[in-house]
TIRODO-379827 format. One record per residue (C-alpha): z, y, x. Coordinates in steps of 0.2 Angstrom, whole numbers, plus 5000, padded with zeros to 4 digits. Layout:
N
ZYX
...
END
This chain:
917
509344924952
509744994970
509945144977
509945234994
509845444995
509545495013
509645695015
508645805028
507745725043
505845695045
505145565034
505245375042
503645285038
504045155023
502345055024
502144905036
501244885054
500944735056
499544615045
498044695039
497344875039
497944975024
496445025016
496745205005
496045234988
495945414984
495145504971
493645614975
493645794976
494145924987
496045894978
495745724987
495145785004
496545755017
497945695008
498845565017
498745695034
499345845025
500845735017
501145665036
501245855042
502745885027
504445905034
505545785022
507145885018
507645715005
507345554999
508045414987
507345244984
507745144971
507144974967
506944894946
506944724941
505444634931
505944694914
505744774903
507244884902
506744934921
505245044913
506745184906
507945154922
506545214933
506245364921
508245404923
508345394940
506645514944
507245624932
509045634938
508445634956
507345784953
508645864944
509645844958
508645924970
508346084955
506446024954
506446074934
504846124932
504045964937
505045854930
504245784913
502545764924
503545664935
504345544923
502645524913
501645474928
503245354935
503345274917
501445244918
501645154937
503345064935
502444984918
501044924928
502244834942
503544744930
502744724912
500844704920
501044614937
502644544932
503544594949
504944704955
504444914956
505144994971
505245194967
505245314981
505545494982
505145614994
505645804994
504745915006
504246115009
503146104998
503345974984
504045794977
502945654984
503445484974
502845324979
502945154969
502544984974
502444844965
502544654974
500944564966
500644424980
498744384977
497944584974
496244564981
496044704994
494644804987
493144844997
493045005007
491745154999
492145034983
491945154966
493745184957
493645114943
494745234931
494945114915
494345134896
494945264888
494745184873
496045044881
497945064876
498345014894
497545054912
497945244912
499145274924
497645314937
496745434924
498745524922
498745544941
497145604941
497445724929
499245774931
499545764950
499045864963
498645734976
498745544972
497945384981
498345184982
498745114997
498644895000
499544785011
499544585009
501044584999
500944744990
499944874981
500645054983
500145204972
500845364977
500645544970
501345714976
501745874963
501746054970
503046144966
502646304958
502646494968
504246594962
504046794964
505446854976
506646994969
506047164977
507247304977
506247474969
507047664970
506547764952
506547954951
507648104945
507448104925
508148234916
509848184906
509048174890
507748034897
509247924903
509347754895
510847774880
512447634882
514047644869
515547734878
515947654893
514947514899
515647344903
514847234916
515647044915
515946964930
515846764931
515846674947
515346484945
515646354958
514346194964
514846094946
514346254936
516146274930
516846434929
518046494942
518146694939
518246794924
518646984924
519047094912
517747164906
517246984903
518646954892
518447114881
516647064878
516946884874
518646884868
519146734878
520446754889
520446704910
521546544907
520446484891
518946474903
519146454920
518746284926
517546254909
515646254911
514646384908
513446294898
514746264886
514546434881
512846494885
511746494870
510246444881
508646424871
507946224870
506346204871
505446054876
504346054893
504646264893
505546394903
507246344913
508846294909
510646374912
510846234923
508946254933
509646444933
511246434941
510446344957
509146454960
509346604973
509346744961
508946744944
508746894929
508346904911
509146864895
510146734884
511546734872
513546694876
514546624862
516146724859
517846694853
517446724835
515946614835
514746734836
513246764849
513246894859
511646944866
511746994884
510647024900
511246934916
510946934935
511446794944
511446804963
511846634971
512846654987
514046545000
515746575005
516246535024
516746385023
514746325016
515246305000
514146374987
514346474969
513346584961
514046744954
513546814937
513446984932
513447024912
513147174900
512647194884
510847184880
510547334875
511147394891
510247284901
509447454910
511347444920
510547284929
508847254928
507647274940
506347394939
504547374939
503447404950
501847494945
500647634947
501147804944
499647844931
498647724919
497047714930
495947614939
495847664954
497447684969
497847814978
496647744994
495247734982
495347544982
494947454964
496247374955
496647254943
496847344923
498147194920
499347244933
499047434930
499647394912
500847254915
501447314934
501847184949
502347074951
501847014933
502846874923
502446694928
502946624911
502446684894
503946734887
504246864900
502246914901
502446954882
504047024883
503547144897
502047194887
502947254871
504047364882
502647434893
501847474875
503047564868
503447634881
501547684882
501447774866
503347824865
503847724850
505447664843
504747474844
503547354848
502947184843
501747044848
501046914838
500046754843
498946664831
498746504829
497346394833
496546414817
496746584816
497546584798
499346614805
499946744816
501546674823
502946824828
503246774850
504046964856
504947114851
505847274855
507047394846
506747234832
507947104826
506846984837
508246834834
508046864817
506046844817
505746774831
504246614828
504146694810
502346644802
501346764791
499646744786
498146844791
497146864777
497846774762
499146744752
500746854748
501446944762
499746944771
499447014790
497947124782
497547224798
497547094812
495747074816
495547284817
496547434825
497447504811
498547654807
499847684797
500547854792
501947804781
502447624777
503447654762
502047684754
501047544757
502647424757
502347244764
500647304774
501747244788
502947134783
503647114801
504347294801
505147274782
506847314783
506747404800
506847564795
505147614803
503847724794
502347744806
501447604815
499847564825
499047394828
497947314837
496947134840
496947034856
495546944857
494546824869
492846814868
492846854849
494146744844
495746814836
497246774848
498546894842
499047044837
500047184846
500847354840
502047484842
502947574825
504147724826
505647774813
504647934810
503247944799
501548014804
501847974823
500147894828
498447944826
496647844830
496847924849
498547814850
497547654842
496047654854
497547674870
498347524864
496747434859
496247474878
497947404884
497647234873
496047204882
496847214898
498247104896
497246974880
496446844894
498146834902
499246824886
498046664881
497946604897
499946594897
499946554881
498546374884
499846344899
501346324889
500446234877
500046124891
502046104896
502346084880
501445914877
501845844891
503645874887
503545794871
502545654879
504145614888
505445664877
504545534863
504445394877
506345424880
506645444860
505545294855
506745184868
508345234863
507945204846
507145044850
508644974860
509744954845
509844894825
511544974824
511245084807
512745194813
512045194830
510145224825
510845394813
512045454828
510345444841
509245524828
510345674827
510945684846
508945674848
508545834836
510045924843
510046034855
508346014858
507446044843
508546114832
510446194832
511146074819
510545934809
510845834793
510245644790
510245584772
509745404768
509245324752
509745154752
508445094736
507345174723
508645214711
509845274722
510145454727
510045524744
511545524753
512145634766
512645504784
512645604798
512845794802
512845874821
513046034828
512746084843
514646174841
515546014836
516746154827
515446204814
515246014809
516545994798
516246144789
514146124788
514545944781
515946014768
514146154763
513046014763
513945914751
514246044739
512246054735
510945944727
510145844742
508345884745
507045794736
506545624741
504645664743
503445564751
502245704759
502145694777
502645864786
503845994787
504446094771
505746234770
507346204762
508246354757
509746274747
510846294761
510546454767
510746514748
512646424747
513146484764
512846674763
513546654744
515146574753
515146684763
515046834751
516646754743
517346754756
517346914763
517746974745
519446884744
519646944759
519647124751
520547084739
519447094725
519746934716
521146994712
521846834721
523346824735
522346874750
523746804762
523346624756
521346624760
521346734777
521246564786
519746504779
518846664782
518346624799
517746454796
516646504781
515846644790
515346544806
514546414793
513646524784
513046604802
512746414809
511646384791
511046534787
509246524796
507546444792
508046244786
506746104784
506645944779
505445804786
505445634774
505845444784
504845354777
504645164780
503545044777
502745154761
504445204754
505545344756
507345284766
507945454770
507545644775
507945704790
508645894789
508246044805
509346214805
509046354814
510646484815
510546654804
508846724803
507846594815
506346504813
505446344819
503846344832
502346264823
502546134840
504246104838
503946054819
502545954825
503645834838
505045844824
503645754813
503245634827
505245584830
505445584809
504245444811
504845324824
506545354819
506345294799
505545144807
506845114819
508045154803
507445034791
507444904805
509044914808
509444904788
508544734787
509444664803
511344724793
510444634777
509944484786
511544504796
512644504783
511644354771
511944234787
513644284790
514044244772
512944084771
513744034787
515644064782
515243984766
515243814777
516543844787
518243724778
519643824770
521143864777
522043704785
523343614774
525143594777
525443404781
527443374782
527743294795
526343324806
525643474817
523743524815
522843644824
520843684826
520043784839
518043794836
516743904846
515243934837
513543954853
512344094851
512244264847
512844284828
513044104825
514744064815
514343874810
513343804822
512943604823
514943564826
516043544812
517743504807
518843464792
520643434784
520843394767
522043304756
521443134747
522843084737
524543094735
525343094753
523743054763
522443154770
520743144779
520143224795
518643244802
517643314819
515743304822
514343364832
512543374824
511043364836
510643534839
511243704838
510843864826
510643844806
509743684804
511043624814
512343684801
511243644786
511743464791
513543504795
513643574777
513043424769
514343304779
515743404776
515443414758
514943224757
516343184765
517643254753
516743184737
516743004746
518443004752
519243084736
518242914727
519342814736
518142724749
518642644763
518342754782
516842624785
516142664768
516042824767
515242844784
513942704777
513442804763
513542984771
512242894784
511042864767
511343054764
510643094780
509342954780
508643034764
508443204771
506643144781
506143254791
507543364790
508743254795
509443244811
510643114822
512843164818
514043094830
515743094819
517643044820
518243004801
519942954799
521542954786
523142994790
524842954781
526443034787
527842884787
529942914783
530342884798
529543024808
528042944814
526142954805
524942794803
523042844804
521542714802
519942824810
518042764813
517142824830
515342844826
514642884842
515943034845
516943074860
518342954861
520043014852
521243044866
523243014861
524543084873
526342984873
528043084877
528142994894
526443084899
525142944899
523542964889
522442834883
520942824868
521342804849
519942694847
518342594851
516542694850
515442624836
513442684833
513242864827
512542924809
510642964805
509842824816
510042644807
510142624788
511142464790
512942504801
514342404800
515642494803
517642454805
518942534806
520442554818
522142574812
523342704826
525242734824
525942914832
527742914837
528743074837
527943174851
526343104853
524743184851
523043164845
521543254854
519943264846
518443364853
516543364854
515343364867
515343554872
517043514878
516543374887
514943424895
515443604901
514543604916
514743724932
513143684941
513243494946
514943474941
515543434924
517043414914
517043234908
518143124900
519143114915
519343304918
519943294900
521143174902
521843264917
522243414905
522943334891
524243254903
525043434906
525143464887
526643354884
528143454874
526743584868
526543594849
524843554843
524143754845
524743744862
523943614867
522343664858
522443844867
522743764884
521143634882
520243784877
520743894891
520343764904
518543734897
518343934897
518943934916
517743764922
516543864923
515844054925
514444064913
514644074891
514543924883
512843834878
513643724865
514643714852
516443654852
517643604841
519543544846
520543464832
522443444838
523743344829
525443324833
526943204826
528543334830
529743194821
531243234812
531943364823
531043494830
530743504848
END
């Protein structure tokens, strides 16, 4: 892949002059009307290009560099649509046409236009007023027009001789600018309340989001001192909320102008602190930018936040008798863009409204059976937030969703609504949002004082929820929407990382790096590895890599979860249970009241109580099941009183899927991995013998990925007393046929040799052996000889060449010359006559014997040879047989730049005489 980034300037035209008209294809429709003109007009601010080759690898390297890229240029909230569309396109250019993709983006004013081109030399040109023709839908492939259609704001296709270009620009999305807003004289007891003195934290952050300034107040919040922070990131210890193709990052936030709302930030002792932040981004006057960060508590959040602009009085009409809109009476201007903040706004203008203590919003689900908890004030809201109660049925029901209801006192009717149990709240009022009939949530405000709200109170808020019900579900469709198109993305990425490895360690580490952060805070991976086996806990993350041992110690102090084969989420309360028991424990040996030597245990008081806060929330498990059998679970936390989102669980179900596949994929390929390597050691030879009197030393090099035997084989055994046979052959062929053959020489060689035939007979009969195998049998080059060490220091051999590469022997003066005469090879002819040669080795000589992969190592139209061979040996003399070996080995290696093809094999012998060299 290559790259080119090319900041500011105005766009250079990319497409060619010369050859034939461009002909444009654009959709139709007044999205459609004046698109190329209107992306002419665009000042360019950026661009980078990229180009991918034809494989199919390119498809995710283009996703990484669009995503990156956009990133880059803080472009967050159109990123997934972005990398859909580009996977869609870059598919079509090197897996469809078969040609390289070229990727361009442009940043303008007003969007990211992205162009790719594929290289297809015979497109026919299609004719001009031609109908698009969008595809099947019914068709897996073809849809990367229908995605552009449906996803971009502008698209079109434009055609040269030599390429096809589809292009498609995304509007960003309209940000509200901060307004500054003045708010009246209130009397003292009206004022906002804040606990003693007020501490703002101040946090500067430089261009790499790393921390640089740290005050005070800062430290006394979070209990980290200055020097334990400063030059850290901050998204090391913002406690952002991860949700898939949602809301911003902490890293999208940090790069925008100004920015305001809420997150968490973990302190010292491993707690979340809750806090509301302003960040202004600003430049010093050297051009360098950071953004400062202001912090408080969120309770106090009223020492930053901007007030809200709205009317004075809940009415219709302003003060210049103009008509306005009831939403933005109730919710004010400018309203949220995003749901979180348009539900989060309307809680507080409704408590506000009726002067409560609280307030909550509930959205239901599709089906209207669930009302699903989205916002709250003066609640717990970490601790319920995406809570689940039924409407109408079951225990705990939601009884007065679908009406405006009243109550007066809630400890007599406990459980009426079982989001306020606990609370300490007696009165509350609720009313229905609904749209067009349709139940689409339920909104209400409760006070600690009982006998607060009457039917008058009801029918305002019921009022207010018709205002704001169109909006709410109209935010609500929207980030549905995003959210989709998220998980599209994040299961293309998923679906290739798991697909690019059969690694079981590997496979379990990417499922749980997958899960966390982004769909849960930590999670646990057991695996089953057969029927009657239990399951077995692998892998364990956290997002805080310091919880992970102590989670893991939790987990494996409990029954694992039941292997059952039902698809879908289902809640595992085992390990919240043991952590706030652990914890309880804990905290009493702490007091003392165990009766135990408290000094010993205060260490483990920290660890304990950050588990059982990291495991204490909602836990589910999702079964991996594979090929209709259950190989693991796949276990999702959430920290101390949170819950999962119905869509979170639903893409968790999706990954659980592709991931138990990938899983039991990557268990067969160790299975079948490890059968091979065993079959294949199992013909490798023993370990060499020692031969008094003479040096031996093998090298072999087995071709192909996995292969340990291939169809080169070697052998040193002893046949009788004082004399032993060698061996070196090459089998037509690489792979496991190949050694299938190389098994059955080896071993027939021994038994025949041990017999005490002659070279020439055993070769004769190993040649029937291979004769008999038909079809299987296949054509062995092989050097047989015996060798006798004599008294006097040298060694007498008696060797058969039957079509092998020559044996080479090196002298002491340097020269080198072949050991014997080349005879026909094995597995052709039934009848041979073979003879044998008969070769003394004075003191200092050598005997090189090698295959063809030595031989034939090419380096384009240059090869090794006999000669080249030759040439090497001659600077081996004085070496001891593994030195030679090495050296022959190290200049096959260096001939040329490319791995081996073929096998080799080098059998060295040396005659060192009766005093060492």
């Amino acid at each position: 892949m290559t790259t080119g980034l090319i900041p500011g300037g105005q766009n250079p035209d990319p497409r060619p002059t010369g050859g034939l008209p461009q002909q444009r294809h654009e959709p139709v429709g007044q999205a459609a009307l004046h698109v190329d003109n209107r992306s002419r007009s665009s000042v360019i601010t950026a661009r980078a290009a990229a180009s991918f080759e034809p494989v199919g690898r390119s498809v995710a390297t283009a996703r990484s560099f669009v995503r990156d890229t956009l990133q880059g240029w803080g472009f967050a909230d159109i990123v997934d649509d972005a990398v859909v569309l580009t996977s869609e396109l870059v598919t079509n250019a090197v897996v469809h046409a078969g040609t390289s993709a070229d990727v361009l983006c442009l940043r303008s004013d007003d969007g990211v236009r992205i162009e790719v081109a594929d290289h297809y030399p015979e497109r026919e040109i299609p004719l001009q007023g031609q109908a698009v023709n969008m595809g099947n839908l019914d068709r897996e492939g073809g849809r990367g027009l229908q995605l552009c259609a449906a996803l971009a704001g502008r698209w079109g296709v434009d055609y040269t001789p030599t390429q096809k270009q589809v292009w498609f620009q995304l509007d960003l999305p309209e940000r509200p600018v901060g307004t500054r807003t003045a708010g009246p004289s209130l009397p003292a007891d009206l004022l906002p309340l804040a606990d003693g003195r007020v501490r703002v934290a101040v946090v500067q952050i430089d261009r790499t989001c790393a921390i640089t300034s740290w005050n005070e107040d800062a430290e006394e919040l979070f209990g980290y001192a200055a020097e334990q922070v400063l030059g850290k990131p901050l998204t090391d210890l913002a406690a952002w909320p991860h949700t898939p193709g949602t809301g911003t990052g902490i890293a999208e936030a940090l790069q925008l102008s100004r920015w305001e709302g809420s997150y968490g930030i973990r302190a010292a002792n491993g707690r979340v602190t809750s806090v509301y932040a302003s960040h202004l981004r600003v430049r010093d006057t050297g051009g360098e930018p950071s953004t400062v960060c202001l912090l408080v508590r969120d309770h106090e959040r009223a020492v930053l936040q901007t007030p809200l602009r709205g009317p004075a009085s809940d009415t219709n009409t302003s003060v210049d008798g103009q008509s306005t809109d009831p939403f933005e009476v109730f919710i004010g201007s400018p309203a949220p863009d995003d749901l979180d903040g348009l539900l989060q706004r309307t809680v507080e203008r409704a408590r506000d409204m009726l002067d409560g203590d609280s307030a909550f919003l509930l959205l239901a689900t599709d089906d209207e059976t669930e009302l699903e908890v989205r916002a709250s004030t003066g609640l717990p809201s970490a601790r319920q937030r995406f809570a689940r109660v039924p409407v109408e049925a079951g225990p705990g029901r939601y009884g007065s969703a679908r009406m405006p209801a009243v109550h007066d006192d809630l400890s007599a009717v406990p459980g009426a609504v079982p989001l306020l149990s606990g609370t300490g709240m007696r009165s509350v009022v609720t009313v229905p949002l609904k749209v067009e009939g349709r139940l689409t949530g339920s909104l209400g405000v409760a006070a600690e004082g009982p006998g607060r709200y009457s039917n008058e109170e009801a029918l305002r808020l019921q009022f207010a929820a018709d205002r704001i019900a169109l909006a709410v579900e109209s935010a609500r469709l929207g980030e549905l929407e995003r959210l989709r198109r998220g998980s599209l993305s994040f299961l293309v990425e998923a679906s290739d990382l798991l697909a690019g490895t059969l690694d079981r360690d590997q496979t379990l580490a990417l499922m749980a790096q997958m899960t966390v952060p982004t769909l849960a805070t930590w999670c646990a991976v057991y695996t089953i590895a057969d029927q009657a086996s239990d399951p077995y806990l692998s892998y364990v993350l956290h997002e805080d890599e310091e919880l992970i041992d102590g989670i893991k110690s939790l987990l494996s102090k409990i029954q694992p979860p039941d292997p059952v084969p039902t698809p879908g989420a289902r809640v595992w309360s085992a390990p919240g249970e043991a952590a706030h028991q652990a914890a309880l424990r804990s905290s009493m040996r702490s007091l003392g009241l165990t009766g135990g030597q408290t000094h010993q245990l205060a260490s483990g008081i920290g660890p304990t109580l950050a588990t059982a806060s990291a495991v204490g929330g909602e836990t589910v498990v999702l079964p991996l099941v594979a090929r209709n059998r259950v190989i693991g679970m796949l276990t999702l936390g959430k920290p101390s009183d949170e819950h999962f989102r119905q869509e979170i669980l639903e893409l968790a179900e999706d990954l659980s899927r592709r991931a138990a596949l990938a899983l039991d994929n990557a268990r067969l390929y160790s299975e079948r991995t490890a059968i091979s390597q065993s079959l294949q050691r199992s013909l490798l030879p023993p370990e060499l013998p020692q031969i008094d009197g003479v040096e031996v030393e093998v090298i072999y090099r087995a071709a192909g990925e996995g292969n340990e035997v291939g169809g080169d084989f070697y052998d040193v055994f002893p046949i009788s007393d004082g004399a032993y046979g060698f061996a070196i052959g090459d089998v037509c062929g690489t792979g496991p046929n190949a050694a299938a053959v190389t098994g059955l020489a080896r071993h027939a060689l021994r038994l025949l040799a041990r017999e005490g035939l002659s070279g020439p007979a055993v070769l004769e009969r190993l040649n029937s052996a291979i004769l008999d195998e038909g079809a299987r049998s296949r054509f062995l080059t092989l050097l047989y000889g015996e060798l006798w060490p004599q008294e006097d220091g040298s060694a007498r051999l008696k060797v058969v060449c039957a079509g092998h590469p020559l044996p080479l022997r090196l002298r002491q003066d340097g020269t080198v010359e072949p050991a014997a005469e080349p005879q026909p090879l094995l597995g052709v002819m039934e009848d041979l006559e073979l003879y044998e040669q008969t070769v003394t080795l004075d003191p200092g000589d050598v005997l090189l014997c090698v295959t063809d992969g030595v031989t034939e190592r090419r380096e384009g139209t240059r090869m090794l040879g006999d000669d080249g061979l030759a040439d090497v040996l001659t600077t081996c003399t004085g070496l001891t047989a593994g030195a030679v070996a090495a050296r022959i080995m190290r200049a096959v290696e260096r001939f040329a730049s490319d791995a081996p093809s073929d096998d080799m094999a080098i059998l060295a012998m040396r005659v060192p005489g009766l005093h060492t060299d």
